[in-house]
C-alpha positions, 0 to 999 in steps of 0.5 A: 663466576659471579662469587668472583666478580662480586669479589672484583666488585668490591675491591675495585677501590683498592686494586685495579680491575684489570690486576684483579682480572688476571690474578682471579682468571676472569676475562674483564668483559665477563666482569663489565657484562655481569656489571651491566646485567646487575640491574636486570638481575633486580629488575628479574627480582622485583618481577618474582616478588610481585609474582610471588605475592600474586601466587600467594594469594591464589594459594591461600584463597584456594586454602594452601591446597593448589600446587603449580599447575592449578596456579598456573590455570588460575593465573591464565584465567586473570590474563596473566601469562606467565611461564609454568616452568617460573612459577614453579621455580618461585614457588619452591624458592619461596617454600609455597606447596599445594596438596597432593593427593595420597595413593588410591588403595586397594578394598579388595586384596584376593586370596591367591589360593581361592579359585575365581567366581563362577560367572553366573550370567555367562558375559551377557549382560541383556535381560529379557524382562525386569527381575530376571538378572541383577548385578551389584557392586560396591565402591568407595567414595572420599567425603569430607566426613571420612569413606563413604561405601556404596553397594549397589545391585543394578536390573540389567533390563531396564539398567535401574538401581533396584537396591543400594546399601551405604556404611562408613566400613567394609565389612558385611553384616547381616543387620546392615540396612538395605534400601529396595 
């Protein structure tokens, strides 16, 4: 519709608004109403730019990594409501993207064919005095510097780390260093 009234617009000078009306099939009050709400439209226009510019800075100031809603908080934070819904619409009319963060994978990837571990402290996890049950597990943490992996064995009696391993792999290694 407004491809036809930029058209009508247009060749007003040449033809009259209502021929152009009737042969393109568009009712004249659709016409002056989209006429009239030109300057809204520029109004609208101006309002996203300046948006953009404040999004913007946000964006670089957080090193291109926040995407809308991190933008959306930082925006609520400055005392500027804006709607969620806008700000992503200017943001992906403008090309502005944050960072997404990847998929979690998997360390372990079980043998379908091994049987289960025996549980050796039968589902209790109380300990009549220190030493007698240790538990251990081993994570992995995202650092700036790459995976760190963190085994640990917990006293199950005073719920105290009594030994911790770290190394930048998987694997397990008899000469890794272990820290009591």
């Amino acid at each position: 519709m407004s491809e036809l009234c930029r058209f009508i617009h247009a060749e007003k000078a040449n033809y009259p608004i209502v021929l152009l009306c009737r042969m393109l099939h568009v009712a004249r009050s659709s016409y002056y109403a989209w006429r009239e709400g030109e300057a809204a439209r520029h109004a609208r226009q101006d309002a996203d730019d300046a948006l953009e510019h404040e999004i913007t800075v946000l964006h670089v100031a957080s090193r291109r990594t926040y995407g809308v809603p991190r933008i959306h908080a930082e925006l609520r934070c400055l005392g500027r409501r804006v709607n969620r819904k806008r700000i992503a619409r200017v943001m992906r009319e403008r090309d502005i993207r944050g960072v997404t963060r990847r998929k979690r994978r998997s360390l372990t990837r079980p043998d379908k064919k091994a049987k289960p571990a025996p549980d050796l402290i039968g589902r209790d996890f109380q300990a009549e005095r220190p030493g007698i049950k240790l538990v251990g597990d081993i994570t992995c943490l995202p650092t700036a510097e790459g995976w760190l992996y963190l085994a640990c064995w917990l006293d199950l009696s005073t719920r105290e780390v009594v030994g911790y391993a770290m190394a930048d792999h998987h694997r397990s290694e008899a000469d890794d260093e272990v820290v009591l």
